[in-house]
N, C-alpha and C positions, 0 to 999 in steps of 0.2 A: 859741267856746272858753270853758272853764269860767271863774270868777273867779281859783279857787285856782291854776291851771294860771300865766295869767297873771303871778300875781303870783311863784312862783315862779321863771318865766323871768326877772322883771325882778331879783327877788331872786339869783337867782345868775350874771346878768350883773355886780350890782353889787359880790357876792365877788370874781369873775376877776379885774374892773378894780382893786378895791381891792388886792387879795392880789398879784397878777401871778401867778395860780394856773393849774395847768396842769388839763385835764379830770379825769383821774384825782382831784387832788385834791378838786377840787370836789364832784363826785360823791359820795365818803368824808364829804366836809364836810355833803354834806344827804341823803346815804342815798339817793341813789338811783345809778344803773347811769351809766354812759360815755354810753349813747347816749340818754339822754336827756336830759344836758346837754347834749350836741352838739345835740340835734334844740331844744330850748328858744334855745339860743343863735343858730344860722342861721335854723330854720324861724318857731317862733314869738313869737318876742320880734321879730323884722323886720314883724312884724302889729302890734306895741303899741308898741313904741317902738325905731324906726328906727336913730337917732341910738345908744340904749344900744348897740344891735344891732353897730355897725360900731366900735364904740369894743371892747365884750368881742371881739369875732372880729380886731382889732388884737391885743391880747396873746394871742388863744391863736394867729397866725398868727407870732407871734415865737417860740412857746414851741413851735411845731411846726419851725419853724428852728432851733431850740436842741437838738431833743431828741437825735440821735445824737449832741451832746459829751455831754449826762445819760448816756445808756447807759453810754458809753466810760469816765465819771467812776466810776460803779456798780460798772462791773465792776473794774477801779482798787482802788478801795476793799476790794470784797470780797476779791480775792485778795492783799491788803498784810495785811487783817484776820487772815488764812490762815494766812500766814509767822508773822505774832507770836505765836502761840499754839504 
């Protein structure tokens, strides 16, 4: 595996954990795509460092429990947004 590759699986395991950031955002946050934070965070960061690996995949496995109240919250919001205008 490259160096750069590496260093940014560990670099953006160490967003999620700090942040308690969910994929999408992260993603947004270093410019690249969904599925390669997913794949950096299971696949390859569990090759360089184990431990990081189970600690980020903890909060995004909470944030994946969370997400149908976000949706419901979303939709919530947009259609209040709706009314007041």
């Amino acid at each position: 595996m490259k160096d750069y590759i590496e260093e940014r699986a560990i670099n953006i395991a160490v967003y999620i954990i700090d942040n308690n950031a969910t994929v999408r955002q992260t993603a947004k946050a270093f410019g690249v795509s969904k599925s390669t934070v997913h794949k950096d965070v299971t696949s390859r960061l569990m090759q360089v460092n184990p431990t990081l690996a189970r600690q980020a995949r903890t909060v995004l496995d909470v944030n994946k429990s969370e997400r149908h109240i976000r949706g419901g919250l979303a939709t919530r919001e947009k259609y209040a947004h709706q009314k007041s205008e």
